[in-house]
MOPAC internal coordinates of N, CA, C and O (Angstrom, degrees):
PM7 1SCF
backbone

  N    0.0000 0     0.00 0     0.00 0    0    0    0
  C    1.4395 1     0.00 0     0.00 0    1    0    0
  C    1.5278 1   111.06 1     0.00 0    2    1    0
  O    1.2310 1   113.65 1   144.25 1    3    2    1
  N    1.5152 1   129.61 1   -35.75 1    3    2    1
  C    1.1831 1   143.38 1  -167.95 1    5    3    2
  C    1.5752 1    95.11 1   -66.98 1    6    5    3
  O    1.2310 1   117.43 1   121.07 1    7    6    5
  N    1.1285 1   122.49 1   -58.93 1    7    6    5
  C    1.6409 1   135.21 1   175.52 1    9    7    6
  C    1.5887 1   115.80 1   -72.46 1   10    9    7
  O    1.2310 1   129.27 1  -147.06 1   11   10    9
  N    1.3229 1    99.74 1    32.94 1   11   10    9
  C    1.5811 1    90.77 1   172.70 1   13   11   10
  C    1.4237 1   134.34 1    64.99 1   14   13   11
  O    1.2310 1   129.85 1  -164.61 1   15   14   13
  N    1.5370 1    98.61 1    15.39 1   15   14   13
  C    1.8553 1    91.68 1  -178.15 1   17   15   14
  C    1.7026 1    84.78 1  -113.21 1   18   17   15
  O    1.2310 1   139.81 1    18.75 1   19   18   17
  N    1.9861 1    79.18 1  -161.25 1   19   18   17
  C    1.6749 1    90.87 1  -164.76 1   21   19   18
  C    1.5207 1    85.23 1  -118.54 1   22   21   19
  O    1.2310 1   132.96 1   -21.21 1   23   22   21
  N    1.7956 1    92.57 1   158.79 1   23   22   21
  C    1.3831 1   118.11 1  -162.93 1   25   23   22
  C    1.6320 1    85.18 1   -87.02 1   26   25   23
  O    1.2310 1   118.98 1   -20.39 1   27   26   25
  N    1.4902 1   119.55 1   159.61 1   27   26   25
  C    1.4329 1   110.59 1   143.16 1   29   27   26
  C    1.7819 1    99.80 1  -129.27 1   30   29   27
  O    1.2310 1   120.03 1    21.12 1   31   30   29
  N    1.3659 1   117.55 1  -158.88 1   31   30   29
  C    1.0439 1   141.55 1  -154.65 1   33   31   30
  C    0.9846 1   108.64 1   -97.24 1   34   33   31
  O    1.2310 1   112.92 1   163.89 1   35   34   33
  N    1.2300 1   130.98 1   -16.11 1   35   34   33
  C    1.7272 1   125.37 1   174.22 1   37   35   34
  C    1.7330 1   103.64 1   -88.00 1   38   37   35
  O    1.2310 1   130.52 1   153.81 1   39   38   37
  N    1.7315 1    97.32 1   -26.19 1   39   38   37
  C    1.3108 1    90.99 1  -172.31 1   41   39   38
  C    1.6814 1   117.01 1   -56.09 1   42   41   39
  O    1.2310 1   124.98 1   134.20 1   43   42   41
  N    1.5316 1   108.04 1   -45.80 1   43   42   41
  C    1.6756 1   119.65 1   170.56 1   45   43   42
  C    1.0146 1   133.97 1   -77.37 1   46   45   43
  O    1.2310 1   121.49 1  -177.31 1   47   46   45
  N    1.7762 1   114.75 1     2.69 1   47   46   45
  C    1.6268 1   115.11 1   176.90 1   49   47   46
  C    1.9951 1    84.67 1   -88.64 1   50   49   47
  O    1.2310 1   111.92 1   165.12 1   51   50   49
  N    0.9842 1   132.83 1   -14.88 1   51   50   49
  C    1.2752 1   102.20 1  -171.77 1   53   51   50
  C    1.9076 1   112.68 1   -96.03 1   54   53   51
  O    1.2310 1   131.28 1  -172.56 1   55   54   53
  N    1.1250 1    95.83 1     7.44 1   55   54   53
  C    1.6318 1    91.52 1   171.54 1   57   55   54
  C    1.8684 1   119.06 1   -90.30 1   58   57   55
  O    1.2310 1   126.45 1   -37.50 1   59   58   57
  N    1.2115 1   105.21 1   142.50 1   59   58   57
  C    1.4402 1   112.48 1  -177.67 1   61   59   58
  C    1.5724 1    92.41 1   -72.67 1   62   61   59
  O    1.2310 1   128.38 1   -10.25 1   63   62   61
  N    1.4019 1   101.47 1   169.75 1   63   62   61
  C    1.6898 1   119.80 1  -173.10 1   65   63   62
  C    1.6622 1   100.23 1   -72.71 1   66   65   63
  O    1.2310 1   113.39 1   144.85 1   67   66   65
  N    1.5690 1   130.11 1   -35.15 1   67   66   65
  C    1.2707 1   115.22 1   172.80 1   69   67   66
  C    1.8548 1   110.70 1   -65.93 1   70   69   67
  O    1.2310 1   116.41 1   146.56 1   71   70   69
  N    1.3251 1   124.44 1   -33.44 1   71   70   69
  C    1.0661 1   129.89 1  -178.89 1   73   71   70
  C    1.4374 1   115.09 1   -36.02 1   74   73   71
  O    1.2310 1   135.62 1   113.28 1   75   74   73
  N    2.1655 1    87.37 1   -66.72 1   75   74   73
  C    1.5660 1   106.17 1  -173.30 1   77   75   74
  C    1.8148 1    88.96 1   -63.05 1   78   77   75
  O    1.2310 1    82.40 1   163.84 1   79   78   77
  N    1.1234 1   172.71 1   -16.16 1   79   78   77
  C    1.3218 1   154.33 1  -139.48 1   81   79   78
  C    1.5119 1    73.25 1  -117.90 1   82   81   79
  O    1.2310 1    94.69 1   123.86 1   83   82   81
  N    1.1571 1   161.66 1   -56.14 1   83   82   81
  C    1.6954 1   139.07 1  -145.16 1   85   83   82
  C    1.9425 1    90.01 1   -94.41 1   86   85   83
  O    1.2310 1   118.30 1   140.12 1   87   86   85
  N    1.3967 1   120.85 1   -39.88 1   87   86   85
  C    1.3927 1    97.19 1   170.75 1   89   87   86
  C    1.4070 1   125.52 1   -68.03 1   90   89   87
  O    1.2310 1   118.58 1  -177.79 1   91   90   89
  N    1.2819 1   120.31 1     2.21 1   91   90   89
  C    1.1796 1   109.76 1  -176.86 1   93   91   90
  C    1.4924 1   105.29 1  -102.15 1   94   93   91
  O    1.2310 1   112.87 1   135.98 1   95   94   93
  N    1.7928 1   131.07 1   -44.02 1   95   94   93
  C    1.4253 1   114.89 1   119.03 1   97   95   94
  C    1.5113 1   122.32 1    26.60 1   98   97   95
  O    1.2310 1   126.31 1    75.74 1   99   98   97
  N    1.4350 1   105.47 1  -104.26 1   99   98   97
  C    1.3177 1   122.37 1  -172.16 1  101   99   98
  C    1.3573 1    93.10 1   -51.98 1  102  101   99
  O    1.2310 1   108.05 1    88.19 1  103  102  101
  N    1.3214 1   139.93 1   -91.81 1  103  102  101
  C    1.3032 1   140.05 1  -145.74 1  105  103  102
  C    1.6230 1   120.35 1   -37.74 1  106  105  103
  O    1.2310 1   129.42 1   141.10 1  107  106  105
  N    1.2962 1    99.45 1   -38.90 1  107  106  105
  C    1.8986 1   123.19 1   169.26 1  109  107  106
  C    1.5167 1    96.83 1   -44.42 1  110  109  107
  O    1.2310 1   123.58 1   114.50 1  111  110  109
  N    1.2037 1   110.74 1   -65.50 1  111  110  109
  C    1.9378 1   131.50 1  -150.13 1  113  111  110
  C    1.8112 1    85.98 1   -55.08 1  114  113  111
  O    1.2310 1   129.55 1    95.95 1  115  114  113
  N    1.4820 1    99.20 1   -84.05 1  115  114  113
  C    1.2291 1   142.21 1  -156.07 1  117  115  114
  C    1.6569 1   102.56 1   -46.20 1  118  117  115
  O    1.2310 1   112.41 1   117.38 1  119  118  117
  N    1.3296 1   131.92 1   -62.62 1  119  118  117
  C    1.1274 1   147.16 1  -146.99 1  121  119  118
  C    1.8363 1   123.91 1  -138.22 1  122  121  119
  O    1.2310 1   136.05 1   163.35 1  123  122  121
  N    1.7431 1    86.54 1   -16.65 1  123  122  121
  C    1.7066 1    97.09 1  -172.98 1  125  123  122
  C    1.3457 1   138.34 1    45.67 1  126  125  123
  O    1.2310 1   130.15 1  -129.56 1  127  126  125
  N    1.8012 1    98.03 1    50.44 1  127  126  125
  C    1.4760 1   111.63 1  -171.50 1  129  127  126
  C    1.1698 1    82.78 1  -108.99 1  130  129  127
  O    1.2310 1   120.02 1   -33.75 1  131  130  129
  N    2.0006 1   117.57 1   146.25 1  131  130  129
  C    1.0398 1   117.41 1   164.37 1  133  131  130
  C    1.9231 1   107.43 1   -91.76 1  134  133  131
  O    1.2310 1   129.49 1   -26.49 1  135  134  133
  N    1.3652 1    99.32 1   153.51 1  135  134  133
  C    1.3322 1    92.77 1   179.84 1  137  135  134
  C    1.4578 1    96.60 1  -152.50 1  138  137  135
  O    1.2310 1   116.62 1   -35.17 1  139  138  137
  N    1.6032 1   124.03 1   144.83 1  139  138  137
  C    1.5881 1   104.43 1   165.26 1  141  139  138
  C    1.3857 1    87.93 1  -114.79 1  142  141  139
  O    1.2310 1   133.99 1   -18.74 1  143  142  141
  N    1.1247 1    90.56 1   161.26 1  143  142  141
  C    1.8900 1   120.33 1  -169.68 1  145  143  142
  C    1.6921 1   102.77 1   -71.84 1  146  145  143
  O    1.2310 1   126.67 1   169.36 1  147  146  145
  N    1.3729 1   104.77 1   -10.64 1  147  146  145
  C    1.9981 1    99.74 1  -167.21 1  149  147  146
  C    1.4842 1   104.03 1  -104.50 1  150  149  147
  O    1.2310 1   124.24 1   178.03 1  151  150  149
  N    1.8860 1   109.46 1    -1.97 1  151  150  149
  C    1.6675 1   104.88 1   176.21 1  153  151  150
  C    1.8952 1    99.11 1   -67.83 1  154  153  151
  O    1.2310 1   135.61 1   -24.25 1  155  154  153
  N    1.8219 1    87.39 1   155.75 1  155  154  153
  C    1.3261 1    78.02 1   146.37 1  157  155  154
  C    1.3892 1   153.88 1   -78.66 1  158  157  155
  O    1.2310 1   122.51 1     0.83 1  159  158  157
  N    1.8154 1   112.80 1  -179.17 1  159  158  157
  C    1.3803 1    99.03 1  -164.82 1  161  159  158
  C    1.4926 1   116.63 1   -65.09 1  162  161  159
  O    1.2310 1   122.44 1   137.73 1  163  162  161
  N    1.0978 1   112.93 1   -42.27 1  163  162  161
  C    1.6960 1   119.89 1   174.96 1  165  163  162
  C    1.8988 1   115.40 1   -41.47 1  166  165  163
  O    1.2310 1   129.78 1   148.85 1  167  166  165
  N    1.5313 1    98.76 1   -31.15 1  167  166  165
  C    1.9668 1    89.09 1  -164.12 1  169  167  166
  C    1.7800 1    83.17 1   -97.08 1  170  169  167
  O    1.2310 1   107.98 1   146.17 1  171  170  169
  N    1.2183 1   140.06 1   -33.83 1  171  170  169
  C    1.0260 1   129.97 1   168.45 1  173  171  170
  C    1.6466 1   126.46 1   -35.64 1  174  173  171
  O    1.2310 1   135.52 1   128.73 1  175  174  173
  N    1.1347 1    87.57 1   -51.27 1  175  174  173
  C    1.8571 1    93.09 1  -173.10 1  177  175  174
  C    1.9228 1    98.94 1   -86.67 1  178  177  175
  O    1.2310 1   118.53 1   170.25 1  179  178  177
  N    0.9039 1   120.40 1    -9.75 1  179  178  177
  C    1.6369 1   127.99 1   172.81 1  181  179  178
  C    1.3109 1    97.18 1   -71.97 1  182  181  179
  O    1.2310 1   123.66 1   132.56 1  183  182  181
  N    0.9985 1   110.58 1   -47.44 1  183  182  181
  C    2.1112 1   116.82 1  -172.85 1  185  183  182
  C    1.0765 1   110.83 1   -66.91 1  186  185  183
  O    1.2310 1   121.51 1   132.53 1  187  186  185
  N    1.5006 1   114.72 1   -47.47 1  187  186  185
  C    1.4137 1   131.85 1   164.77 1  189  187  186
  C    1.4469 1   123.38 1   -32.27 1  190  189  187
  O    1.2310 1   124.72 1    96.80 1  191  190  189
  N    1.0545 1   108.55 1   -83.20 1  191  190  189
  C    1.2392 1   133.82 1   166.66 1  193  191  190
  C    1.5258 1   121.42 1   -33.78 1  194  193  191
  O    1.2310 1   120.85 1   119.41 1  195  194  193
  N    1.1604 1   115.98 1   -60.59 1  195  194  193
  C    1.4666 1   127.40 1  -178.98 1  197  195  194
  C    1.3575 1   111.62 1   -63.27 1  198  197  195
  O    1.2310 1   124.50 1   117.32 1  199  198  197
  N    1.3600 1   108.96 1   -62.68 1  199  198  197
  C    1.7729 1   106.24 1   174.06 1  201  199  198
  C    1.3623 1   115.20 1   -82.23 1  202  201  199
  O    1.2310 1    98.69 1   148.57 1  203  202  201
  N    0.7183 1   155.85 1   -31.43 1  203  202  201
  C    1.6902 1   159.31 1   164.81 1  205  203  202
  C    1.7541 1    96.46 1   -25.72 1  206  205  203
  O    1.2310 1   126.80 1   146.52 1  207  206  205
  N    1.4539 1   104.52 1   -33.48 1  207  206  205
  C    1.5500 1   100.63 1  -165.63 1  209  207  206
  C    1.6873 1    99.37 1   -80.61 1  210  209  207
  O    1.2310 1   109.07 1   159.31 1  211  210  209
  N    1.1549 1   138.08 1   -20.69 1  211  210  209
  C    1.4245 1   140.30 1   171.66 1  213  211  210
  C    1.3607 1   133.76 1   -81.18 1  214  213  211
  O    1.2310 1   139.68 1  -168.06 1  215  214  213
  N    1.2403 1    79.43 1    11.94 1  215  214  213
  C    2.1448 1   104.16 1  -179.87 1  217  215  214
  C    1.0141 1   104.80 1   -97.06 1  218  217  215
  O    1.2310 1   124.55 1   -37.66 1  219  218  217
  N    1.3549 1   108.87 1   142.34 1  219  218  217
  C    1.8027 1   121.67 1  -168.49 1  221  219  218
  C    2.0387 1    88.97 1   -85.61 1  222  221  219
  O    1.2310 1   127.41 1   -30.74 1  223  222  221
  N    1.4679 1   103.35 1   149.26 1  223  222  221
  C    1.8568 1    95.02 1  -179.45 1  225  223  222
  C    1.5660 1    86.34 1   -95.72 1  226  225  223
  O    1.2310 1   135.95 1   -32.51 1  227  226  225
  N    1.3470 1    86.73 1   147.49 1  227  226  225
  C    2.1038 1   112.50 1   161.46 1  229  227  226
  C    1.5661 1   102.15 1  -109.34 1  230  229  227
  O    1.2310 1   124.80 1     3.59 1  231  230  229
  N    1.3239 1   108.39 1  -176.41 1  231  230  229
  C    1.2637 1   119.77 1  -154.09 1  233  231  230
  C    1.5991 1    95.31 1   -94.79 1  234  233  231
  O    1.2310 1   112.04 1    -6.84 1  235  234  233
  N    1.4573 1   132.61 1   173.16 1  235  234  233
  C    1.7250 1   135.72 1  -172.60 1  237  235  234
  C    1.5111 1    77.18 1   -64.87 1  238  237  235
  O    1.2310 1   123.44 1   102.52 1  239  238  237
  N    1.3533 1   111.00 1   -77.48 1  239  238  237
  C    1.5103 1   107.67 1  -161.57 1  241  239  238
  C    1.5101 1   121.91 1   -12.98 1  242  241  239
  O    1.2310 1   130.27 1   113.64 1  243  242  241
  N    1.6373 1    97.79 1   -66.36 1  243  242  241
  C    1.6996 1   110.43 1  -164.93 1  245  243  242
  C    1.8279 1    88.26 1   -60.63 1  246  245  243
  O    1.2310 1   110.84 1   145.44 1  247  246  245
  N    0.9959 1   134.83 1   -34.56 1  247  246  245
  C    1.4983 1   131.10 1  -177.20 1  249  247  246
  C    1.7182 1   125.15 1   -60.19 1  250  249  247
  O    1.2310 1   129.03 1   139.13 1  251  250  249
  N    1.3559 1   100.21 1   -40.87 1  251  250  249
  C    1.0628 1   123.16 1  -167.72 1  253  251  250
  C    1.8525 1    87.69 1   -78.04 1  254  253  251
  O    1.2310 1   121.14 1   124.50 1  255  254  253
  N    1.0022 1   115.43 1   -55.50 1  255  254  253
  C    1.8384 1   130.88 1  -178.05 1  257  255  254
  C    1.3212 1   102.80 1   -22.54 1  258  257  255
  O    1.2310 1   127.26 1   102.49 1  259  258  257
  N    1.5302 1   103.63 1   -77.51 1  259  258  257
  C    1.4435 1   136.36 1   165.23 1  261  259  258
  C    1.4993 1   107.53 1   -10.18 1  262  261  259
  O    1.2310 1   126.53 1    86.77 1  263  262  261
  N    1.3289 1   105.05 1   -93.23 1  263  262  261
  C    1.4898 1   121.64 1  -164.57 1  265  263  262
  C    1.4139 1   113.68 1   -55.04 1  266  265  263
  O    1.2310 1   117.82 1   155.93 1  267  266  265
  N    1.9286 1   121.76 1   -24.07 1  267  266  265
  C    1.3567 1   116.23 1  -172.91 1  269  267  266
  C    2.0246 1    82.51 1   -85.62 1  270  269  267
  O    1.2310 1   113.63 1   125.47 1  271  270  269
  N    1.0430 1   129.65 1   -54.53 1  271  270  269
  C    1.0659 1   122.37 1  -150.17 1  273  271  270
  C    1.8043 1   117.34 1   -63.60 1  274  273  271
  O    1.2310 1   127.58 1   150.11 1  275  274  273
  N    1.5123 1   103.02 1   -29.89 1  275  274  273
  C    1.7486 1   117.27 1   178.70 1  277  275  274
  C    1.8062 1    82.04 1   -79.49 1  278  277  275
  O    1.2310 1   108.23 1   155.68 1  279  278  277
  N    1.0929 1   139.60 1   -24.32 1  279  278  277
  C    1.4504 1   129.59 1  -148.18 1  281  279  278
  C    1.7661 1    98.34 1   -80.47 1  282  281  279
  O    1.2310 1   139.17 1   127.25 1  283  282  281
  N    1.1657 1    80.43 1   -52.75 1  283  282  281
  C    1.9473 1    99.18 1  -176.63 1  285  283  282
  C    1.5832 1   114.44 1   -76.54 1  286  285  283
  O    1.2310 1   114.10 1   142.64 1  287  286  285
  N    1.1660 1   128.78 1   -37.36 1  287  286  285
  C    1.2573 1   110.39 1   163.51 1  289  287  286
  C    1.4311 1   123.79 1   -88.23 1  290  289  287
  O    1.2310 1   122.48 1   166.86 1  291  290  289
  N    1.2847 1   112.86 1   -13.14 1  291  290  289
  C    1.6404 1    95.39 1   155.02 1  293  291  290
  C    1.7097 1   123.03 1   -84.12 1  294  293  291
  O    1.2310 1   120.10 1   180.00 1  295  294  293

């Protein structure tokens, strides 16, 4: 998602429920999609997908930043 592609559905059946709770985290920060972690996998990656595309891109770095920094304090 960070690199501009599209999520699908296998990608989010394999995360545990704490997982989906730090991507949903991230997604807030990052992109300002609301998402709760208890939808299913199908409307998740629909949300995903759709708004992800209206996000201005930052650089790997600033991405990479992101994810260690929401990673560790949650």
């Amino acid at each position: 998602m960070f690199a501009n592609g599209t999520v699908e559905e296998r990608d989010v059946e394999q995360l545990t429920s704490d997982e989906k709770l730090i991507l949903q985290s991230l997604l807030k920060r990052k992109f300002n999609i609301e998402i709760d972690y208890k939808w299913q996998n199908e409307k998740i990656v629909e949300t995903m997908n759709k708004d992800s595309a209206n996000a201005k891109t930052k650089r790997l770095e600033e991405n990479y930043k992101l994810v260690f920094k929401k990673g560790l304090k949650f």
